[in-house]
NUSEKE-525370 format. One record per residue: chain; x, y, z of N, C-alpha, C in turn. Coordinates in steps of 0.05 Angstrom, whole numbers, plus 5000, padded with zeros to 4 digits. Layout:
N
REC,A,X,Y,Z,X,Y,Z,X,Y,Z
...
***
This chain:
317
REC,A,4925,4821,4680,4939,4807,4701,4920,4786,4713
REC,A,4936,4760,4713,4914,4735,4736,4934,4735,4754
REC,A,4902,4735,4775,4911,4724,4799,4912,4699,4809
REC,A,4918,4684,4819,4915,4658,4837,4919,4668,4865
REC,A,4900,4646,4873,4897,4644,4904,4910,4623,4928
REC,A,4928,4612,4914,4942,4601,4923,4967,4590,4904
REC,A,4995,4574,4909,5007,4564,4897,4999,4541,4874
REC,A,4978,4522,4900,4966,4494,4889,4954,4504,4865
REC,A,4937,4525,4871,4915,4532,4841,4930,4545,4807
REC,A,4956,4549,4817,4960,4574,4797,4976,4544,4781
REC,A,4973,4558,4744,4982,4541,4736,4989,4561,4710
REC,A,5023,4566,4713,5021,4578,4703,5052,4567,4674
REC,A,5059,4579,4644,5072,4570,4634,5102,4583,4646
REC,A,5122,4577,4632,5146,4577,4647,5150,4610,4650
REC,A,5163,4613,4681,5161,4640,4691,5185,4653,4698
REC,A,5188,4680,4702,5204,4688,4721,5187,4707,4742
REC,A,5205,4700,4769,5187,4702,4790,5210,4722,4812
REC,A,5180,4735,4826,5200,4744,4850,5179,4745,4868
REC,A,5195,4743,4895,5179,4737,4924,5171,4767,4938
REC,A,5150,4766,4959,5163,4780,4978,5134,4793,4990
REC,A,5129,4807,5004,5098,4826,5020,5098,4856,4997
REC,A,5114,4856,4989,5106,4885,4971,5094,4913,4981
REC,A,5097,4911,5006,5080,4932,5018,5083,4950,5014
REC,A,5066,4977,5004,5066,4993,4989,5083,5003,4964
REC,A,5094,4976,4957,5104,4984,4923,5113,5005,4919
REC,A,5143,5014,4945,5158,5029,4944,5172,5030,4918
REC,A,5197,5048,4925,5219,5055,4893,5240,5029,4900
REC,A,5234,5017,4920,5258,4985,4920,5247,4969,4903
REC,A,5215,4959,4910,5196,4944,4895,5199,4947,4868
REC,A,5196,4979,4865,5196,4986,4829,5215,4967,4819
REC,A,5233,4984,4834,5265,4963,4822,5269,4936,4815
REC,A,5257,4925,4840,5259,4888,4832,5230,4884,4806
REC,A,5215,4897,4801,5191,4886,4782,5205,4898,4757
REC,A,5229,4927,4755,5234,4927,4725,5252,4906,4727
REC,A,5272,4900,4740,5290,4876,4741,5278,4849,4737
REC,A,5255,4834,4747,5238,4819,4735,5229,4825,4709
REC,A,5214,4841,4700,5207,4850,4673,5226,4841,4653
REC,A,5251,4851,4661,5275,4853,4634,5280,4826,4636
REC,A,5286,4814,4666,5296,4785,4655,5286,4767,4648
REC,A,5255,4769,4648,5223,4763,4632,5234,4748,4600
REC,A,5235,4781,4594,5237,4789,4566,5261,4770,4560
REC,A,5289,4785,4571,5312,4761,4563,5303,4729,4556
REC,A,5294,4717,4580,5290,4689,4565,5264,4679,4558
REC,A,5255,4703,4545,5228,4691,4530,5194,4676,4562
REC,A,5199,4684,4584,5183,4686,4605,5162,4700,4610
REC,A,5140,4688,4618,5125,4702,4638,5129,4716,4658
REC,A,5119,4743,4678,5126,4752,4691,5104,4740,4717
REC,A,5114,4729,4745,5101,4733,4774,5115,4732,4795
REC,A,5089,4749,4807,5103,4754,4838,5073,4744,4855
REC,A,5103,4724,4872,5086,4714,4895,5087,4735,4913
REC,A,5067,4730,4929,5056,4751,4951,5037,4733,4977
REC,A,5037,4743,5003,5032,4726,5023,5016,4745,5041
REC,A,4985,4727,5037,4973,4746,5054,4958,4720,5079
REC,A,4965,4727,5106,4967,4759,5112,4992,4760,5110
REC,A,4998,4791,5121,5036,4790,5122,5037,4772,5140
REC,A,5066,4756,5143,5073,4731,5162,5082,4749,5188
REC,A,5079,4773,5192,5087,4789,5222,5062,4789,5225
REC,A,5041,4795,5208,5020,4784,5224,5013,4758,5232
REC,A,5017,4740,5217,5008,4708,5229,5030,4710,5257
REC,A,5044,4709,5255,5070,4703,5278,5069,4719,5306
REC,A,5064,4757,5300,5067,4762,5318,5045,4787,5315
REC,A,5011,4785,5317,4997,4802,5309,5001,4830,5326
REC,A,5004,4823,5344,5005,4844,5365,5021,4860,5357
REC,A,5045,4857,5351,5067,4880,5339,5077,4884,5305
REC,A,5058,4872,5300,5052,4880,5273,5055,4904,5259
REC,A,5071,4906,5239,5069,4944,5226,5045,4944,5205
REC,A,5043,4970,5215,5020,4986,5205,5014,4975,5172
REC,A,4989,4964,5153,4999,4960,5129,4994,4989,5116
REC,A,5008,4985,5091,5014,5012,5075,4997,5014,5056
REC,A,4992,4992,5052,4974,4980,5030,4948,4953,5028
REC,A,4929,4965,5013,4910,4927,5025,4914,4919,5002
REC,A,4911,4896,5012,4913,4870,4990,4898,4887,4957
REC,A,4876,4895,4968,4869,4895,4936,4882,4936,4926
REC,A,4891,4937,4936,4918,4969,4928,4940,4957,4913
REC,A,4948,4927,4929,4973,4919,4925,4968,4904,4902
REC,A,4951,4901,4894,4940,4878,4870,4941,4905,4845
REC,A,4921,4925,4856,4921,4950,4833,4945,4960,4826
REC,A,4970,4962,4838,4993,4981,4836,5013,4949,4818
REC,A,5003,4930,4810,5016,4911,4812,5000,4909,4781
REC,A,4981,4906,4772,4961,4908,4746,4977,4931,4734
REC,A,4974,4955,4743,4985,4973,4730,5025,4982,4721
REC,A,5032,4963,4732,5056,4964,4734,5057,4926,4709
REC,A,5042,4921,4703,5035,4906,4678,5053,4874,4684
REC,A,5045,4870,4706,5052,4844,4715,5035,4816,4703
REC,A,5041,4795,4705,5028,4778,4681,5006,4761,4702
REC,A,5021,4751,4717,5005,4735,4747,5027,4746,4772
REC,A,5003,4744,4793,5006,4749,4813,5001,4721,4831
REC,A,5010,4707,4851,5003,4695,4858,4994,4698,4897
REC,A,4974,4699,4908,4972,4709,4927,4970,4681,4949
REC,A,5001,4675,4965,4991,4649,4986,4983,4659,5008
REC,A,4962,4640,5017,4951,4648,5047,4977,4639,5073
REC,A,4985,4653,5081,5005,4651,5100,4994,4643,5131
REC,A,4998,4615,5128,4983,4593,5161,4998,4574,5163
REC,A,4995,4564,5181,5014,4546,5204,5028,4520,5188
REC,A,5011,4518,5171,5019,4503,5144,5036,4502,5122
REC,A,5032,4529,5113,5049,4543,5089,5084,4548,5109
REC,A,5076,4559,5131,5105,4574,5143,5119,4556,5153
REC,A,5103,4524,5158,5122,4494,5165,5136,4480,5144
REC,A,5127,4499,5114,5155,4487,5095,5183,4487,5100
REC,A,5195,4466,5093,5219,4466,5095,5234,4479,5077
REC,A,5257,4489,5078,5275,4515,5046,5268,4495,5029
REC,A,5276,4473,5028,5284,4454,5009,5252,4456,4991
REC,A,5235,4442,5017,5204,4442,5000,5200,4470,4988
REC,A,5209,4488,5001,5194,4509,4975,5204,4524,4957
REC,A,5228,4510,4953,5244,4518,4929,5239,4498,4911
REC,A,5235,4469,4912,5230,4444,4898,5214,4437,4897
REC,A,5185,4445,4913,5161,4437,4902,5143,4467,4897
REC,A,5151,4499,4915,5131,4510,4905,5141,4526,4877
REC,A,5166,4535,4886,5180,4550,4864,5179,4530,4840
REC,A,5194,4518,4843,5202,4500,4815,5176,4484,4807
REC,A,5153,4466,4820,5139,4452,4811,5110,4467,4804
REC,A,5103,4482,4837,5077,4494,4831,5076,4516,4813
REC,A,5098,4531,4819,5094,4557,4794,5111,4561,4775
REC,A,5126,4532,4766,5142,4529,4746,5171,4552,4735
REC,A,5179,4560,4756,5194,4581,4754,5221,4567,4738
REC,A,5236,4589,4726,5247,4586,4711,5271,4605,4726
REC,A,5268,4625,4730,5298,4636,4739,5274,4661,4753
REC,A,5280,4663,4786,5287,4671,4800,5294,4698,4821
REC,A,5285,4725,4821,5294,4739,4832,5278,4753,4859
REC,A,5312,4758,4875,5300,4761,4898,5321,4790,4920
REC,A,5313,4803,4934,5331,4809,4947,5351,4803,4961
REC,A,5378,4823,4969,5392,4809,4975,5391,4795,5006
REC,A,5371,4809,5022,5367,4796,5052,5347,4777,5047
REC,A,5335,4761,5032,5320,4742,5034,5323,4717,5042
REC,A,5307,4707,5054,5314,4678,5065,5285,4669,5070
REC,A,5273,4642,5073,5248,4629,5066,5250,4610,5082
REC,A,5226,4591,5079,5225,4564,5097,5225,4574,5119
REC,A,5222,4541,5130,5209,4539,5159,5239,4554,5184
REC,A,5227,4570,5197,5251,4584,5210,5279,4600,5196
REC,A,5268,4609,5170,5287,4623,5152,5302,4611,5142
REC,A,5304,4581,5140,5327,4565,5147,5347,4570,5111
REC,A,5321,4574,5091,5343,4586,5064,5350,4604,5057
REC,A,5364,4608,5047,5382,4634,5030,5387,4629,5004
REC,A,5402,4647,4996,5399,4651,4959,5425,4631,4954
REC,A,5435,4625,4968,5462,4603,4961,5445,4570,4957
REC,A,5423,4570,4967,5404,4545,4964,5383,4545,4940
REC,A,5378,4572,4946,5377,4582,4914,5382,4576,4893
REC,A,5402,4590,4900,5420,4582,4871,5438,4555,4866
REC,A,5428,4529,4877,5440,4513,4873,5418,4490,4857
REC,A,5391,4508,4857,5374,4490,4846,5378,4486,4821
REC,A,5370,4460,4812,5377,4453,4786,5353,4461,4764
REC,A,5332,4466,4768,5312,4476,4759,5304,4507,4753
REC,A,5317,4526,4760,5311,4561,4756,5339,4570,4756
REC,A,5350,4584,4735,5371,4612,4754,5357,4633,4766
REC,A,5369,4642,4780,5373,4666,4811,5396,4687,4806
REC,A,5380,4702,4811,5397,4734,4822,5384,4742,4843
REC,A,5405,4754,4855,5395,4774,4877,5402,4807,4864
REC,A,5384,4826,4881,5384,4846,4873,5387,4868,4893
REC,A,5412,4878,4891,5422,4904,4913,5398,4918,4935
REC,A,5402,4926,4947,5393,4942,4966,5392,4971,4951
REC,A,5360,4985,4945,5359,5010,4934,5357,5027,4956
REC,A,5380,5047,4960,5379,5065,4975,5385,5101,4966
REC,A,5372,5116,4984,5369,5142,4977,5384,5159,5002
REC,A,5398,5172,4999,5428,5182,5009,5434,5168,5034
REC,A,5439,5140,5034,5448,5121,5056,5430,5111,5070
REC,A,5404,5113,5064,5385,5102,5077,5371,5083,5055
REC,A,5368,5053,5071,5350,5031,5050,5320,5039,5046
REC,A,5317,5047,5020,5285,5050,5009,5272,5027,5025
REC,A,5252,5030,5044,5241,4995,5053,5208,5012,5062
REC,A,5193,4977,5067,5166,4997,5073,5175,5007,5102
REC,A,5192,5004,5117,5196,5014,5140,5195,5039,5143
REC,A,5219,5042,5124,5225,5078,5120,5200,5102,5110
REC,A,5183,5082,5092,5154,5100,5081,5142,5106,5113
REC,A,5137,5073,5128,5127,5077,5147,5134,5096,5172
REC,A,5154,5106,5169,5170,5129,5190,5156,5160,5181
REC,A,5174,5156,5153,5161,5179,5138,5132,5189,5157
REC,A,5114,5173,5139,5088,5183,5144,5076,5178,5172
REC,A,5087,5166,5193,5081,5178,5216,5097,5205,5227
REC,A,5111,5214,5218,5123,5241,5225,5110,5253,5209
REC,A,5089,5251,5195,5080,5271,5175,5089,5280,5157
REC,A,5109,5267,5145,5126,5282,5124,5115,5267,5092
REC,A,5101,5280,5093,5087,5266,5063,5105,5271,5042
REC,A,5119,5292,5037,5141,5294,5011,5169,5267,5009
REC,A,5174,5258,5041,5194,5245,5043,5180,5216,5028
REC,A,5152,5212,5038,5135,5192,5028,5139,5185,5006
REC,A,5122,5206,4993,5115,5206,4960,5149,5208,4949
REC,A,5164,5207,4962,5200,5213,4950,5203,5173,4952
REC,A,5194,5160,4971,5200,5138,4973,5184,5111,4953
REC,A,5159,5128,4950,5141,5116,4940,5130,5125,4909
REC,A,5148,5133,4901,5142,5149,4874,5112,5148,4872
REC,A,5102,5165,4891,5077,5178,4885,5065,5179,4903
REC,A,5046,5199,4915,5034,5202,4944,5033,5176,4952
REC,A,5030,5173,4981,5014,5164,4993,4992,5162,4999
REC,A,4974,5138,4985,4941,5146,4988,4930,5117,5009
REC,A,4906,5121,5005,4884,5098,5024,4858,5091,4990
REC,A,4854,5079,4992,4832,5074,4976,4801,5058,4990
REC,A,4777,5054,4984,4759,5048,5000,4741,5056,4987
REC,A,4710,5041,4984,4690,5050,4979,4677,5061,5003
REC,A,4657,5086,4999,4638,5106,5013,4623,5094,5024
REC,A,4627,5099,5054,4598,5082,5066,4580,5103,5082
REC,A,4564,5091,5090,4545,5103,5105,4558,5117,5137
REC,A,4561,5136,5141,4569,5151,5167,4548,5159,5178
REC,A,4551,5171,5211,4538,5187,5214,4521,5212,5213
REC,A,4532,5224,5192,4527,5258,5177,4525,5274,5193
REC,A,4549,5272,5209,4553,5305,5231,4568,5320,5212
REC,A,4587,5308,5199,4599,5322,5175,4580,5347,5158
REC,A,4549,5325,5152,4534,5350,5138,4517,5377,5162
REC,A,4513,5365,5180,4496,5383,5203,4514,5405,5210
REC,A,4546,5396,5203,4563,5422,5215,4576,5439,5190
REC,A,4557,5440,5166,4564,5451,5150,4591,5448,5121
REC,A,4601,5407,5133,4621,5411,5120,4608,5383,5116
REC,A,4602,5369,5093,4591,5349,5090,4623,5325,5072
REC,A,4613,5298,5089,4647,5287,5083,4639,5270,5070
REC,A,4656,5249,5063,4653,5217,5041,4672,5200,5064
REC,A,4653,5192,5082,4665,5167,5101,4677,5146,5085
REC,A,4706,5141,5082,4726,5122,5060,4727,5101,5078
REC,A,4724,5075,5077,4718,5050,5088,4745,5038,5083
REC,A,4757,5041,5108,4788,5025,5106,4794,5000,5118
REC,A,4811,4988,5107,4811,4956,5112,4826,4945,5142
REC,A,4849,4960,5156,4850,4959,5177,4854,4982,5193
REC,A,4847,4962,5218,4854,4988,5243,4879,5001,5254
REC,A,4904,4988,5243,4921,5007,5239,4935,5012,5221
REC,A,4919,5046,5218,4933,5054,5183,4959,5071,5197
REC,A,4987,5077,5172,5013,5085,5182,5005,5121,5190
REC,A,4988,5128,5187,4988,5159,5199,4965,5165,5207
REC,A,4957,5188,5221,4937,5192,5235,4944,5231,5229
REC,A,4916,5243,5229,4923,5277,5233,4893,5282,5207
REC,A,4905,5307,5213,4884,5325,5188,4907,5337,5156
REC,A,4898,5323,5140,4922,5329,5119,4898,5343,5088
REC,A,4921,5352,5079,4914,5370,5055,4914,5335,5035
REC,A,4884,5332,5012,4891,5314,4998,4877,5314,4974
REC,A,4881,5298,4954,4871,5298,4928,4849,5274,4919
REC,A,4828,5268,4926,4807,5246,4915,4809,5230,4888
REC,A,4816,5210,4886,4804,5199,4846,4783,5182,4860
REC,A,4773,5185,4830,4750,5155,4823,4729,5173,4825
REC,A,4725,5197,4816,4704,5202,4802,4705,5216,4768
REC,A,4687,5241,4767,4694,5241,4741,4718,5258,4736
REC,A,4735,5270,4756,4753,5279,4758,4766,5286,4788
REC,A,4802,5288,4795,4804,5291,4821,4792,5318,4830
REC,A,4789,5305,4855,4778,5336,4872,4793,5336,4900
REC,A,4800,5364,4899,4820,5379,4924,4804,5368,4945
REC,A,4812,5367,4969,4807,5370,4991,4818,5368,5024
REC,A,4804,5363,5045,4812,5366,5066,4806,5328,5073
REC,A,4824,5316,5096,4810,5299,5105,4830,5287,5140
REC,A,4813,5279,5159,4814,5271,5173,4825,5228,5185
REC,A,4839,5226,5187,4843,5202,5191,4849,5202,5221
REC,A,4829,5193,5236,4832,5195,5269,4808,5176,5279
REC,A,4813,5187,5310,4786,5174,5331,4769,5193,5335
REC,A,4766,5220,5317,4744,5236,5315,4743,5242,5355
REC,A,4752,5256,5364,4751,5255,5396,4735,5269,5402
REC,A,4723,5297,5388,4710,5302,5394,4674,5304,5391
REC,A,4670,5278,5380,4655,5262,5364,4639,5250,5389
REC,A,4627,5244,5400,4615,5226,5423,4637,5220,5431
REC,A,4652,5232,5439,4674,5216,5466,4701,5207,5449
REC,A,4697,5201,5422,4711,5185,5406,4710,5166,5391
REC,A,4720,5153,5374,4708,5122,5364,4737,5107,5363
REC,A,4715,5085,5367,4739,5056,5382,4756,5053,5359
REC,A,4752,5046,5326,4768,5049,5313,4779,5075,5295
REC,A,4791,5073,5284,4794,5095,5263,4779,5101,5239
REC,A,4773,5130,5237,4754,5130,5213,4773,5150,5185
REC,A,4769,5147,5162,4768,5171,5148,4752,5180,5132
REC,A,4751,5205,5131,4730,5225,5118,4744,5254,5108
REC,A,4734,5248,5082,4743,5261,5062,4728,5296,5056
REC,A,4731,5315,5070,4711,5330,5051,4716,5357,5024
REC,A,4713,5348,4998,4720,5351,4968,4706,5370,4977
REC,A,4715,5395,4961,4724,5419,4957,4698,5427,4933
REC,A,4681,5443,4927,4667,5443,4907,4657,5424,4896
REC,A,4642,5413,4915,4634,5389,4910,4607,5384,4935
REC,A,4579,5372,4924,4558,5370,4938,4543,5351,4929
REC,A,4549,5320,4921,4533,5301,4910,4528,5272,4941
REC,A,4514,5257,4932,4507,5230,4941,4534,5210,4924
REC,A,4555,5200,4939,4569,5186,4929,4573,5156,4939
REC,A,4552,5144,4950,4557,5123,4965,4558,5100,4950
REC,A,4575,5082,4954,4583,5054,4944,4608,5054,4932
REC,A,4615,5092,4919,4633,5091,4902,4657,5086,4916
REC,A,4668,5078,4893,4706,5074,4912,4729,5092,4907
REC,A,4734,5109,4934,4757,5135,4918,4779,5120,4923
REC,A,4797,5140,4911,4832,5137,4926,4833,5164,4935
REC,A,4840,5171,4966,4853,5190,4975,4886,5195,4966
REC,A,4894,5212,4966,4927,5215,4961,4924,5230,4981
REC,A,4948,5230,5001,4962,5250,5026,4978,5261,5014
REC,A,4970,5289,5010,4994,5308,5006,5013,5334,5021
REC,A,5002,5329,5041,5015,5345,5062,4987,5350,5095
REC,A,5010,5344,5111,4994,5346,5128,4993,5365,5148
REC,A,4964,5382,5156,4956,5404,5169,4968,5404,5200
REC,A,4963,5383,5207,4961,5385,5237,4950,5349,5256
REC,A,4962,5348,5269,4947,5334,5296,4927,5331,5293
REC,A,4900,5307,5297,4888,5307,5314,4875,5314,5334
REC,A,4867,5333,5351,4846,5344,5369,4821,5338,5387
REC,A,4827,5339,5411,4790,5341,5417,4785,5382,5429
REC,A,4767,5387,5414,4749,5410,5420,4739,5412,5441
REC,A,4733,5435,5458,4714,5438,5472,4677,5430,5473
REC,A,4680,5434,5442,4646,5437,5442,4647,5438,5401
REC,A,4628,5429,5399,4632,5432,5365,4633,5457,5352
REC,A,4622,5486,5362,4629,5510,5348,4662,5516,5343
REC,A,4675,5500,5367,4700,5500,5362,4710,5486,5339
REC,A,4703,5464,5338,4709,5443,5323,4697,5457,5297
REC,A,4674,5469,5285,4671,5482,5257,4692,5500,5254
REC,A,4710,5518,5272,4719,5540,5265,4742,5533,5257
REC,A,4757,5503,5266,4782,5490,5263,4774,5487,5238
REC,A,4758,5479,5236,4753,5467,5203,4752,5478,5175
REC,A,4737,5500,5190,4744,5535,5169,4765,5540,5157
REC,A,4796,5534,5191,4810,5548,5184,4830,5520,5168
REC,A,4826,5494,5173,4836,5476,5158,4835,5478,5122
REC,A,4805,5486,5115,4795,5485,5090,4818,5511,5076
REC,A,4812,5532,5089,4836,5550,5075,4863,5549,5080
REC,A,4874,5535,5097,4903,5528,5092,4901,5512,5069
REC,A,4880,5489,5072,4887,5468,5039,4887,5476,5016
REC,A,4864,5497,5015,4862,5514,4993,4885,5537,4990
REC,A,4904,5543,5012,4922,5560,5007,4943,5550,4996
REC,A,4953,5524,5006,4967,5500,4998,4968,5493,4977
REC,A,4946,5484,4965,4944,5485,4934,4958,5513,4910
REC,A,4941,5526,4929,4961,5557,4907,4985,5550,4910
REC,A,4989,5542,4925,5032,5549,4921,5043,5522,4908
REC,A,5023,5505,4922,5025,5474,4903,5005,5465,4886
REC,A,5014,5488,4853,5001,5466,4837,5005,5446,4825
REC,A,5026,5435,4828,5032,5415,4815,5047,5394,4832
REC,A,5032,5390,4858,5046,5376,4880,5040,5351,4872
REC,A,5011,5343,4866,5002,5321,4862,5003,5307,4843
REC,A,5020,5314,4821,5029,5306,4794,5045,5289,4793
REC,A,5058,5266,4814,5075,5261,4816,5069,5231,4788
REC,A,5087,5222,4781,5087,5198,4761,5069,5168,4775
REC,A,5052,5162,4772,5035,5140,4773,5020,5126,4754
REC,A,5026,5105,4750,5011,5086,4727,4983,5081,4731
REC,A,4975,5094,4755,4943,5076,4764,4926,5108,4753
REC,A,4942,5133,4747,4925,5147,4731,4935,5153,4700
REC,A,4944,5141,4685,4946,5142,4664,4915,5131,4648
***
């Protein structure tokens, strides 16, 4: 898969294309990339998807911004493995979002990334103040267009919204139901403070890309990216009872039979069910004994779920 970093740069031979933030490459997303795929194949095309970073709720309105599900480079991996041909990634600024429909159906679609035919959801609309729709679309003389239904699961629209509900209620099965396949975080190991090892439970501080990730708590989870997954426990919080707390969010992983130096490496966490809340302790002997009793629910968890984490994913084949 190539990437380009903008529209201007990508130069690509004749395509079929689809738009959109992709955030976490739900079972809707699946849908529109096999539906791209096939209509690839039909007229002899390339396969890309434009993509806009940052999301435009962030350029527009940071403050109320949703949580992302995914970072840019997750959304790039789930997008490689799902065997996309180019990706095109535009930077979304004051510039790009003052196109007019017309301009970016006639000069980015059709000129810069040579598209050929077209697909898009059916609520989509573009340009400066939303001003197009798929009826402007489809009137270009340069690409055919389809739109593609709304995928929903017993009356509710598959969207990253709904993942994002999901997993703040903690319901990781409803997740991984939405997302054909856990919900994970990915990040290389950085340097922490090692209270983790002084209190007997030594962790892998996961370096995440923003400060608001869609869930927070202590959840049962599964590690890749080493030489094989490893069970474990992990924390995604303000650590409260940590010095007072920390200003952002941290996570820390700590793998189950497991006692090495792993720093630089880059895991993927998977959330597979979650223990509990968040906490502040009295005093840290409290805080080891929570943690005791966390490690054997995960490990009890696992007995009854062996095969929770098996769910179908291309990024471990």
């Amino acid at each position: 898969m190539q990437v380009f970093r903008s529209v201007s740069d990508a130069h690509l031979p004749p395509a079929a294309i689809t738009i959109g933030n992709f955030d976490g490459l739900h079972a809707g997303h699946e849908a529109m990339l096999a539906e791209l795929k096939s209509a690839a194949s039909m007229h002899g095309l390339k396969t890309c998807v434009l993509t806009f970073e940052p999301h435009p709720r962030e350029f527009f309105a940071p403050a109320s911004a949703p949580a992302r599900l995914t970072s840019l480079r997750e959304k790039l991996e789930l997008l490689a493995a799902r065997e996309i041909d180019y990706v095109v990634v535009q930077r979304f600024d004051r510039k790009f979002s003052s196109l007019s429909a017309l301009d970016f159906r006639d000069q980015v679609l059709a000129q810069d990334l040579n598209a050929r035919h077209v697909i898009v959801g059916d609520d989509f609309c573009f340009g400066a103040k939303r001003a197009g729709d798929f009826a402007l679309l489809q009137a270009s003389p340069d690409f055919s267009t389809c739109s593609l239904a709304t995928v929903a699961d017993g009356g509710l629209r598959i969207s990253s919204t709904a993942v994002r509900n999901a997993l703040a209620a903690g319901d990781m099965n409803l997740a991984a139901h939405y997302l054909n396949r856990p919900y994970s975080i990915s990040g290389r190991v950085v340097n922490g403070d090692k209270i983790g090892r002084t209190l007997g439970f030594p962790t892998a501080n996961i370096q995440i890309k923003h400060n608001h990730p869609p869930l927070f708590g202590i959840f049962v989870v599964e590690i890749h990216g080493l030489e094989k997954p490893y069970q474990g426990v992990a924390s995604l919080g303000f650590r409260p009872t940590i010095h007072g707390g920390d200003l952002y969010p941290k996570l820390e992983a700590h793998l189950f039979d497991f006692n090495r130096q792993i720093y630089r490496q880059h895991l993927r966490v998977d959330f597979l069910h979650k223990l509990r809340d968040e906490e502040k302790y009295i005093d840290l002997p409290t805080l080891v004994a929570q943690i005791e009793k966390d490690c054997i629910a995960a490990k009890e968890w696992f007995a009854v779920n062996k095969n929770a984490s098996r769910h179908k994913d291309a990024r471990n084949k």
